[in-house]
KEDREN-829799 format. One record per residue (C-alpha): residue number from 1; residue in three letters; x negated, y, z. Coordinates in steps of 0.02 Angstrom, whole numbers. Each point is the difference from the previous one (the first is absolute). Example, Ala and Ser with C-alpha at 12.3 -4.5 7.8 and 13.67 -1.06 7.14 Angstrom:
ATOM pos code   east  north     up
ATOM   1  ALA   -615   -225    390
ATOM   2  SER    -69    172    -33
This chain:
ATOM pos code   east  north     up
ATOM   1  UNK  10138  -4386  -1402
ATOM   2  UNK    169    104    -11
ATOM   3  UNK     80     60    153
ATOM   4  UNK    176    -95     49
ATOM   5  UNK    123    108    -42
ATOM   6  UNK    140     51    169
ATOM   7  UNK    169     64    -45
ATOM   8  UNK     78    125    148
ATOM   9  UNK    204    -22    -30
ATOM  10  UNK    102    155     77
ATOM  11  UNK   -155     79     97
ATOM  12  UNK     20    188     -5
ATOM  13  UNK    -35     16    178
ATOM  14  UNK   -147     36    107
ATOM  15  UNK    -31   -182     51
ATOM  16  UNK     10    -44   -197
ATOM  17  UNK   -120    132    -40
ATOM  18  UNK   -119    -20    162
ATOM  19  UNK     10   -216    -78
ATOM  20  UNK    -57     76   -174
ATOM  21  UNK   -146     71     46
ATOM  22  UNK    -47   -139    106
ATOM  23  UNK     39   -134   -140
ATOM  24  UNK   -103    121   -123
ATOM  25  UNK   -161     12    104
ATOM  26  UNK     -7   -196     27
ATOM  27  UNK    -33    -20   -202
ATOM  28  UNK    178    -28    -47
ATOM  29  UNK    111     73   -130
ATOM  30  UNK    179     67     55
ATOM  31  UNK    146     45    -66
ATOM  32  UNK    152     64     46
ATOM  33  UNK    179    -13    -77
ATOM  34  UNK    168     94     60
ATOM  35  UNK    101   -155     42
ATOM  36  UNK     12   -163    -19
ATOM  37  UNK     83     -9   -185
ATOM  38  UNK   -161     73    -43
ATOM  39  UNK    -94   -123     85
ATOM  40  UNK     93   -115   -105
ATOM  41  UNK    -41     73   -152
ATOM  42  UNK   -195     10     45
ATOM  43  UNK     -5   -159     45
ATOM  44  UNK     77    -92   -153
ATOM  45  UNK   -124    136   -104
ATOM  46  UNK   -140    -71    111
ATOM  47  UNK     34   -187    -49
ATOM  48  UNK    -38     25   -187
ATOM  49  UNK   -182     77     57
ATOM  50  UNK   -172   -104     25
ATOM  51  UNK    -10    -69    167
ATOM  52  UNK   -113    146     84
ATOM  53  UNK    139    117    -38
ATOM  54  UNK    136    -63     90
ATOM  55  UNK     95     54    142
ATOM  56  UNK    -92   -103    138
ATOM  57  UNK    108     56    163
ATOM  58  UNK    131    122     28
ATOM  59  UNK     79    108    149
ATOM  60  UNK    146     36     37
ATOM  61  UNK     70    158     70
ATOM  62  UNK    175    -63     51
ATOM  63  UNK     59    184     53
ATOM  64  UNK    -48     73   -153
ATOM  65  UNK     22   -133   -121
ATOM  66  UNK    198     -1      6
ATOM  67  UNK    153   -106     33
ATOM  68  UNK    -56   -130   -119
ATOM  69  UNK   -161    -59    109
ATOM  70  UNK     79   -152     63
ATOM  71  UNK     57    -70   -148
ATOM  72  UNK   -185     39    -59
ATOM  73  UNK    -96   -104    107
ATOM  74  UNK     79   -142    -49
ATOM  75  UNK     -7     35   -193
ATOM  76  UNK   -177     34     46
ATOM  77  UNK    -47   -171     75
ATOM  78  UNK    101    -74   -126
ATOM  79  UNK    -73     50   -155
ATOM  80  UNK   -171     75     52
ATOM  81  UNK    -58   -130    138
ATOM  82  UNK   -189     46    -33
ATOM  83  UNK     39    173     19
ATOM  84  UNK    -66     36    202
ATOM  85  UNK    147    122     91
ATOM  86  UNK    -18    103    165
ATOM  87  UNK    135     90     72
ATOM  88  UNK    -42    189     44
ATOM  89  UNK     33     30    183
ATOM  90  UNK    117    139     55
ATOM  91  UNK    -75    200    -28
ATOM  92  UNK    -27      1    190
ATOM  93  UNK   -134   -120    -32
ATOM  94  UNK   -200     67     37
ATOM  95  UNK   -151    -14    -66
ATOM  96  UNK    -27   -189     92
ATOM  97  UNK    165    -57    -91
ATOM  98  UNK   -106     59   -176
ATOM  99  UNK   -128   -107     52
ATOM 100  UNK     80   -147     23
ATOM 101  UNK     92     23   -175
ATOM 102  UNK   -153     20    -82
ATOM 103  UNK    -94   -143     97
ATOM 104  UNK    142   -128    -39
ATOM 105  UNK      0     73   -190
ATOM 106  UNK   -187    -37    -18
ATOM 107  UNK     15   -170     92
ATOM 108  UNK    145    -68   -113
ATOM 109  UNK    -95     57   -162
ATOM 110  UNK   -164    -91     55
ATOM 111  UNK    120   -153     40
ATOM 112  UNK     69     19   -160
ATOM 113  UNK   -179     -3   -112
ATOM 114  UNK    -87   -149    111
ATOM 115  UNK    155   -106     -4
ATOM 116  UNK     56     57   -183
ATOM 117  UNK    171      4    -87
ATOM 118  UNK      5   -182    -75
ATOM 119  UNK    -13    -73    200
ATOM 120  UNK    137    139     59
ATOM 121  UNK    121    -58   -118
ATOM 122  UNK    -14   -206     34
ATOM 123  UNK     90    -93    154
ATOM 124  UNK     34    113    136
ATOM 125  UNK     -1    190     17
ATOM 126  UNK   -127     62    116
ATOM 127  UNK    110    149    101
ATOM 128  UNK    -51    156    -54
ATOM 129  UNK   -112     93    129
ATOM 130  UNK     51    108    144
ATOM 131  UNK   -106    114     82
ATOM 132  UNK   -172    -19     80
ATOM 133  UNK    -50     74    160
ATOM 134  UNK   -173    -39     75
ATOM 135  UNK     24   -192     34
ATOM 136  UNK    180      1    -20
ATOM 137  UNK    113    -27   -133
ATOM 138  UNK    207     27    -10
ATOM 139  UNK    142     33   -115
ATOM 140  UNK    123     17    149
ATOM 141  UNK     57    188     62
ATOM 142  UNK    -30    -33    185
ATOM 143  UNK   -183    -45    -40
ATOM 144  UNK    -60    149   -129
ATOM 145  UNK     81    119    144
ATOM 146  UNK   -120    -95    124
ATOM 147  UNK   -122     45   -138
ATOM 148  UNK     37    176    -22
ATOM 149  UNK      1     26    194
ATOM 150  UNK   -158    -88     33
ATOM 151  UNK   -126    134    -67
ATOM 152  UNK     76    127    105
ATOM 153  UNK      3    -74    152
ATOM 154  UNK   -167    -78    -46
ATOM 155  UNK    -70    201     19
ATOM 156  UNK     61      8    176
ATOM 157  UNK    -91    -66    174
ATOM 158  UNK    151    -43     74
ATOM 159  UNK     37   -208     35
ATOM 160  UNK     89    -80   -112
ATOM 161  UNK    111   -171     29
ATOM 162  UNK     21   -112   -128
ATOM 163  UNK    181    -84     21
ATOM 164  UNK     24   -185   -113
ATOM 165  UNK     30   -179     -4
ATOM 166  UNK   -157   -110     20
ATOM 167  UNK    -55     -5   -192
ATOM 168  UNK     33    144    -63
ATOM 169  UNK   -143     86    -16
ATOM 170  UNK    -40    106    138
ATOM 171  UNK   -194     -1      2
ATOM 172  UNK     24     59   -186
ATOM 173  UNK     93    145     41
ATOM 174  UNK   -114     28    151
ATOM 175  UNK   -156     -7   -103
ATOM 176  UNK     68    121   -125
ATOM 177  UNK     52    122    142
ATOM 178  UNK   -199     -9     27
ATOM 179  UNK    -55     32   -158
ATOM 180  UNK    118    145    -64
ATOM 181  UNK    -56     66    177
ATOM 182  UNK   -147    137     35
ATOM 183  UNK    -86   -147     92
ATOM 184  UNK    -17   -104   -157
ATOM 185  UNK   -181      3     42
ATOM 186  UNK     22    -63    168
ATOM 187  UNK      7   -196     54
ATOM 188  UNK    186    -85    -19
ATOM 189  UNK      0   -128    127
ATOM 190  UNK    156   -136     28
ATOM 191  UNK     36   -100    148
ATOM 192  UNK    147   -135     26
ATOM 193  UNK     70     43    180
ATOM 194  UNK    103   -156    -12
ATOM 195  UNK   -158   -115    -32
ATOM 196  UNK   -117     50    151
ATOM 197  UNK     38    -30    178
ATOM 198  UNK     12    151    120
ATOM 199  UNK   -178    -21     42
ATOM 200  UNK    -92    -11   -150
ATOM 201  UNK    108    113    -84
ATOM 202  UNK    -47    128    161
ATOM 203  UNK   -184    -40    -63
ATOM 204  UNK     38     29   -216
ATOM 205  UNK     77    159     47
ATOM 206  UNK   -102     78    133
ATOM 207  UNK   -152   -104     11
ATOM 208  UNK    -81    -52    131
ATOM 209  UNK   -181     31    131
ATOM 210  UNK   -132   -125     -3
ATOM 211  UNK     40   -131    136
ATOM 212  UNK    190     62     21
ATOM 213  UNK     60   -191    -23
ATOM 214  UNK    -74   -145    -13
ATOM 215  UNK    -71     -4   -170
ATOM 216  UNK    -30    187    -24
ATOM 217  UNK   -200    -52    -44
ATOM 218  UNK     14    196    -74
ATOM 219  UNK     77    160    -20
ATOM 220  UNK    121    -17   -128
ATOM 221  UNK     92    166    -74
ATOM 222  UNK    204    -17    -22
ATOM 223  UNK    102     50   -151
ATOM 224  UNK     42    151     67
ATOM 225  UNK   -172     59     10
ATOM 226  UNK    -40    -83   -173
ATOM 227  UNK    115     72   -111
ATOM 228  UNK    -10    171     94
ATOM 229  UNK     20    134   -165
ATOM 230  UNK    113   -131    -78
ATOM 231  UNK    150   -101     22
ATOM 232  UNK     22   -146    112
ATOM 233  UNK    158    -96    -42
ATOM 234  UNK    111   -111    124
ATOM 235  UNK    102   -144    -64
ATOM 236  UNK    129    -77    123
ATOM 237  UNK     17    138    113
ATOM 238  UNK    155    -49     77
ATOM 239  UNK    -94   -168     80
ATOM 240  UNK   -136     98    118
ATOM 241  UNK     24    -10    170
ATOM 242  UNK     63    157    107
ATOM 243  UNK   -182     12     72
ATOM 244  UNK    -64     19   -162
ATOM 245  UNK    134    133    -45
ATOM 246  UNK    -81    117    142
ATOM 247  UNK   -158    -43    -83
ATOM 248  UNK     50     57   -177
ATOM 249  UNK    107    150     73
ATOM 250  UNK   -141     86     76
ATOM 251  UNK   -102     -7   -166
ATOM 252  UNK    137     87    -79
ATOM 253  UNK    -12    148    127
ATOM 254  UNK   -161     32     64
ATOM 255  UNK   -108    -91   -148
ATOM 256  UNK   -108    -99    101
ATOM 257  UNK    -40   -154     84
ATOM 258  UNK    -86   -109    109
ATOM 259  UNK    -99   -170    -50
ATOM 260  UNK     70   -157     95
ATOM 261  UNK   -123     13    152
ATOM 262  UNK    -66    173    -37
ATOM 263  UNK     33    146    109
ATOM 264  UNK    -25    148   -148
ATOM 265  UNK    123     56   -103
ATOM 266  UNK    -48     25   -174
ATOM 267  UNK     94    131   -127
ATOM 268  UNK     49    -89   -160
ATOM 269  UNK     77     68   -155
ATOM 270  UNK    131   -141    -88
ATOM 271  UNK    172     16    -84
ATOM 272  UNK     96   -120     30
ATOM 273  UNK    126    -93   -108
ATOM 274  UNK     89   -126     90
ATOM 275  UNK    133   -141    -66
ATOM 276  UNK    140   -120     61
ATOM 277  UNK    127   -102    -67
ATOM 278  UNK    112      2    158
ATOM 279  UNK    106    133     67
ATOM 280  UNK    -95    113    128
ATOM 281  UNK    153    101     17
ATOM 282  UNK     57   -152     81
ATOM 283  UNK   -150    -43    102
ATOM 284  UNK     31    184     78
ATOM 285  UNK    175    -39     42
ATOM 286  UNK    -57   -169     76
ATOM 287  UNK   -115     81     93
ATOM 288  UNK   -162   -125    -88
ATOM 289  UNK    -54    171    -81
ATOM 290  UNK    -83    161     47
ATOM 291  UNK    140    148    -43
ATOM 292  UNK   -133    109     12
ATOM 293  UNK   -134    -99   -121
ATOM 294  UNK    149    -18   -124
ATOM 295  UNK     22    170    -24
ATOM 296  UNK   -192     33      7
ATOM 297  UNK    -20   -133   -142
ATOM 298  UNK    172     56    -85
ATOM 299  UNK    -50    152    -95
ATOM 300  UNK      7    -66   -146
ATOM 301  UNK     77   -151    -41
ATOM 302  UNK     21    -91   -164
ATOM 303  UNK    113   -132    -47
ATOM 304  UNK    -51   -136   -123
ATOM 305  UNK    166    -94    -80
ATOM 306  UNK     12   -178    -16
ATOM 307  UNK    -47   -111   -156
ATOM 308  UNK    188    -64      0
ATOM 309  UNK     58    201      7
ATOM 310  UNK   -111     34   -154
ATOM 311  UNK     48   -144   -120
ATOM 312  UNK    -74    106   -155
ATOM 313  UNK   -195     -4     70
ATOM 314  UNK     21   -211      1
ATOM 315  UNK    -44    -17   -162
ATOM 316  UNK   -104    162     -6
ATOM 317  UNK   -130    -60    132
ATOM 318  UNK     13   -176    -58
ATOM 319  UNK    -82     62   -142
ATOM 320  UNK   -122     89     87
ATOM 321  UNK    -59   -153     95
ATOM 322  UNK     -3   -105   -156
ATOM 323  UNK   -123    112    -66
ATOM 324  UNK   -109     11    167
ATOM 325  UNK     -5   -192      5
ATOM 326  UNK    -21    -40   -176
ATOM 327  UNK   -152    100     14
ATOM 328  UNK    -54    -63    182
ATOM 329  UNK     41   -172    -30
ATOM 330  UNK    -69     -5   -175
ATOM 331  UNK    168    -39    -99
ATOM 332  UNK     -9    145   -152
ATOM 333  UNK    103   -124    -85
ATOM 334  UNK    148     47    128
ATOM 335  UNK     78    132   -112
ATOM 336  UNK    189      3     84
ATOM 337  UNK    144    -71    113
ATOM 338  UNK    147   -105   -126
ATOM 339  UNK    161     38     24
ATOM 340  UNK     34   -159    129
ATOM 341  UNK   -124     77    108
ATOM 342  UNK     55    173    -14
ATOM 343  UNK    180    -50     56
ATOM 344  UNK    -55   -105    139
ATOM 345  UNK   -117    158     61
ATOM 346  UNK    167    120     -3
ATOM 347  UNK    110   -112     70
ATOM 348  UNK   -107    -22    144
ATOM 349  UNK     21    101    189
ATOM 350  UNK   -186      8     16
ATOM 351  UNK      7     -3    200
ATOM 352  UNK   -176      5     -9
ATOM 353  UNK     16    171   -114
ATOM 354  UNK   -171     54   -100
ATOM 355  UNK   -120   -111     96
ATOM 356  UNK    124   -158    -44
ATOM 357  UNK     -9     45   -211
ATOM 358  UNK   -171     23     25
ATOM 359  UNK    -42   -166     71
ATOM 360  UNK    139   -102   -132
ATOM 361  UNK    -79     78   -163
ATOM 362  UNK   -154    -15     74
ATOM 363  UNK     38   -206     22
ATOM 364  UNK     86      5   -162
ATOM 365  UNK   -157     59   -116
ATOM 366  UNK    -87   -132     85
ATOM 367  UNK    142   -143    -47
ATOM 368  UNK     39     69   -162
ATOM 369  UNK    -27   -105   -152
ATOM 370  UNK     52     89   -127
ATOM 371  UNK    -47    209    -57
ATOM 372  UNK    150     43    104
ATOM 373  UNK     28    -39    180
ATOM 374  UNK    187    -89    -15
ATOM 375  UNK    130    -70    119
ATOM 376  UNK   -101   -152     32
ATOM 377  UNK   -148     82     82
ATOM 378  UNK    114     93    138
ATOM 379  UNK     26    -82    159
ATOM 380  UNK    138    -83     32
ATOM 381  UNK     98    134    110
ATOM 382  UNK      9    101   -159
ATOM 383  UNK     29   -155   -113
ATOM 384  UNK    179    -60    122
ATOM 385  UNK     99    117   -115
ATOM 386  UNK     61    107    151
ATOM 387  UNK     55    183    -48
ATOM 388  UNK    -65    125     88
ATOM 389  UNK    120     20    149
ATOM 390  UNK     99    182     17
ATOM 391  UNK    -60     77    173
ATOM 392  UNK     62    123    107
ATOM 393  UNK   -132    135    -13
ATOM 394  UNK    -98     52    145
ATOM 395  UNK     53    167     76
ATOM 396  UNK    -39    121    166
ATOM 397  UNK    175     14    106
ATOM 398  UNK    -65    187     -9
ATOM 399  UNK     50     21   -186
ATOM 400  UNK    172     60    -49
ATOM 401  UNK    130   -150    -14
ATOM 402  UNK      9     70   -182
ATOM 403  UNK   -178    -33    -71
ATOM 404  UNK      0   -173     84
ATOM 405  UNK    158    -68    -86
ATOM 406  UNK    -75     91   -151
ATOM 407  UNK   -147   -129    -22
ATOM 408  UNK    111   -120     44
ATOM 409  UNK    111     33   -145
ATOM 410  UNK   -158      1    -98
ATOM 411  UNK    -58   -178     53
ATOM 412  UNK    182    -61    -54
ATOM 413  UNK    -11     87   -164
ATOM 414  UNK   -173    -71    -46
ATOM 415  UNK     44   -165     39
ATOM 416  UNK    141     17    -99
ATOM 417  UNK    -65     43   -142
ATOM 418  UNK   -127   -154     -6
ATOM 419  UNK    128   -125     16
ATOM 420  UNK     96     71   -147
ATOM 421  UNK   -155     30    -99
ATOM 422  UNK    -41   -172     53
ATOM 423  UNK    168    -87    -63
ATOM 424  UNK      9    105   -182
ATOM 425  UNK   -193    -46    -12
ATOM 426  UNK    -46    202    -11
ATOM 427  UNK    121     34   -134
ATOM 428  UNK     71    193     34
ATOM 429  UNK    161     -5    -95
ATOM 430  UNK     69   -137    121
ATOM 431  UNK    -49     37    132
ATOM 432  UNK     68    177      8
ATOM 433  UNK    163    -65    -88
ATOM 434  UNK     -8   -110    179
ATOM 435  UNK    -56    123    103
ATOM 436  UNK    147    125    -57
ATOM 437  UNK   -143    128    -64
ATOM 438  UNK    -74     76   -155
ATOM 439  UNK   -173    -71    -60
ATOM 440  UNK    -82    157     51
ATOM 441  UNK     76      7    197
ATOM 442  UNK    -62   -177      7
ATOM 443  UNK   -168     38    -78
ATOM 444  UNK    -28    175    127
ATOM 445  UNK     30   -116    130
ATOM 446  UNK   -103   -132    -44
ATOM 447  UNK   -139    107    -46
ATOM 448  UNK     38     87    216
ATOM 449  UNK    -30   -176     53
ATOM 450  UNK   -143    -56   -112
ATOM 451  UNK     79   -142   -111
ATOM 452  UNK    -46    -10   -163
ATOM 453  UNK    123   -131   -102
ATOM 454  UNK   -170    -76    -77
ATOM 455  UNK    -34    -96    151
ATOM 456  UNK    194    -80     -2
ATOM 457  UNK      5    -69   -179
């Protein structure tokens, strides 16, 4: 069977060339053109060839590809929709960033062969793909630097604290920090802090000596001791009590601990990866939080970005769970989201972020009639027709005043942009004569926020 064919647009770098080889040794055929006028020009030659010899996907090098990228992309998506395209990260970018190219590259082509080009091309677009990182998936910046930082800080022993609203996918990012880790081989335990009381989470933790309560019919080994060599990771760590923060504090120190109703302490080996969706700077300054557990547990921390601060993954991960539950709930026949749907999904604030999509296209492959899950099969807090409302960003009174009015301005400016795209139905021409811009201003900055004119027509 012949190899898809990869074009590399503007790489002359080292990224490009480390990408090549990559690309080359996974089976595929790549080629690289100077800019994008020759991209152009391969492309249109590729059309008049047999199917198998066509440009499947293509990459972009914006650096290196010239002033006339942005206009480009959208020539790109307008006449070559089938054709898969990657952006190149910057040439500071490592051998991880590679990988994730190359991963996304391979998972868009084997999207492209099981779905084929006749569905691509009827009802609604499926997004193109972003990248892939262990569990995770993302178009948005915020997220592929999570991505990016996650394998290094993965090699360390140090704590890490996972900071994010409820539903955003903590316990992913905690599970990958496990497996890019040198205790991949180790156990990867989880425990909700927020679900147990003090007591019996005292007991999941530590464990506890025959006969220490009533009830204890046996010796029962904690979490602590059980995923000694690997990672134990605690959800809700803002809600444990300030007894339980001595507890936790003195693992972190000396190592050990002591069973509930044991007198020995026992050594134990566990990283641990911790997560909250409230503020422990402010439990500190209230005085509800250890200072010195925070910065014991604050060594690393990662921040995960809300679903309504990363519009472009909503119909990225919809996707993705319309596949899962197509396959899990045994709909094959489910082969996209119409354009209702789609608009409804955007327009949405998602205040349940990734957890919330999940759930509503998993309920919608189970309503859906028809081979595409439409408006009808979204519940109806989706279905009021209530845009998406523009939010004041969430921001540490640490950062500069500069940075937070920044987002701010950014917010604005997206929401902006989708009621004009909205009212001119996606046409460009209007809406940067309305705007007071030139098509390709207005299409750079859609493209920053995500919006694709597609989903407003």
């Amino acid at each position: 069977m012949p190899r898809p064919i990869v074009m590399i647009v503007g790489g002359a770098g080292t990224t490009a060339a480390r990408l090549r080889v990559h690309l080359t040794r996974r089976g595929l055929r790549v080629r690289a053109v100077a800019d994008c006028g020759a991209a152009l020009e391969a492309l249109s030659e590729s059309e008049s060839r047999a199917a198998s010899d066509r440009i499947a996907a293509l990459i972009l090098d914006v650096d290196g590809a010239g002033a006339s990228a942005s206009a480009f992309r959208e020539l790109l998506q307008q006449e070559y929709p089938l054709v898969a395209f990657l952006e190149l990260p910057s040439e500071r970018s490592g051998p991880e960033d590679v990988g994730l190219i190359v991963a996304a590259v391979q998972e868009r082509l084997r999207e492209q062969e099981s779905r084929g080009a006749d569905d691509e091309a009827e009802g609604y677009e499926t997004p193109l793909h972003g990248y892939k990182f262990e569990d995770l998936n993302s178009r948005n910046s915020a997220m592929l630097e999570l991505f990016r930082l996650i394998p290094r800080f993965a090699q360390t022993a140090s704590p890490v604290l996972i900071v994010g609203e409820t539903g955003t996918g903590k316990e992913l990012v905690a599970a990958a920090i496990h497996r890019q880790s040198r205790r991949a081989d180790g156990e990867f335990f989880t425990i909700n802090c927020g679900a147990l009381t003090e007591s019996l989470l005292e007991s999941e933790l530590f464990g506890h000596e025959l006969g220490a309560f009533t009830g204890a019919v046996r010796t029962k080994k904690g979490y602590f001791e059980l995923a000694s060599g690997g990672t134990l990771f605690l959800d809700e760590l803002g809600t444990i009590s300030p007894a339980m923060q001595v507890k936790l504090l003195r693992v972190l120190q000396q190592k050990e601990i002591r069973r509930v109703g044991g007198t020995d302490l026992l050594k134990v080996d566990v990283r641990i990866v911790a997560a909250t969706n409230a503020s422990l700077e402010d439990a500190v300054a209230q005085g509800t939080f250890r200072e010195d557990l925070y910065y014991r547990l604050n060594v690393v921390q990662l921040s995960i970005p809300p679903l309504r601060d990363r519009p472009e993954d909503v119909p990225l991960l919809a996707d993705v769970f319309r596949t899962k539950f197509s396959d899990s709930l045994s709909r094959p026949d489910i082969r996209g989201i119409d354009r209702g749907a789609a608009a409804r999904l955007r327009d949405y604030s998602w205040p349940g972020n990734v957890r919330e999509l999940e759930n509503v296209i998993e309920r919608a492959i189970i309503l859906a009639r028809g081979t595409r899950i439409a408006e009808v099969d979204l519940p109806e807090r989706l279905k009021r027709g209530e845009v998406r409302k523009t939010a004041v960003p969430s921001f540490d009174l640490d950062e500069p005043l500069l940075a937070v009015v920044g987002r701010v301005q950014e917010a604005v400016e997206a929401e902006y942009l989708k009621r004009l795209l909205r009212r001119y139905k996606g046409h460009l021409g209007r809406s940067a004569e309305h705007a007071g811009v030139n098509r390709r201003t207005l299409y750079t900055k859609m493209q920053s926020h995500g919006l694709r004119r597609e989903d407003y027509r």
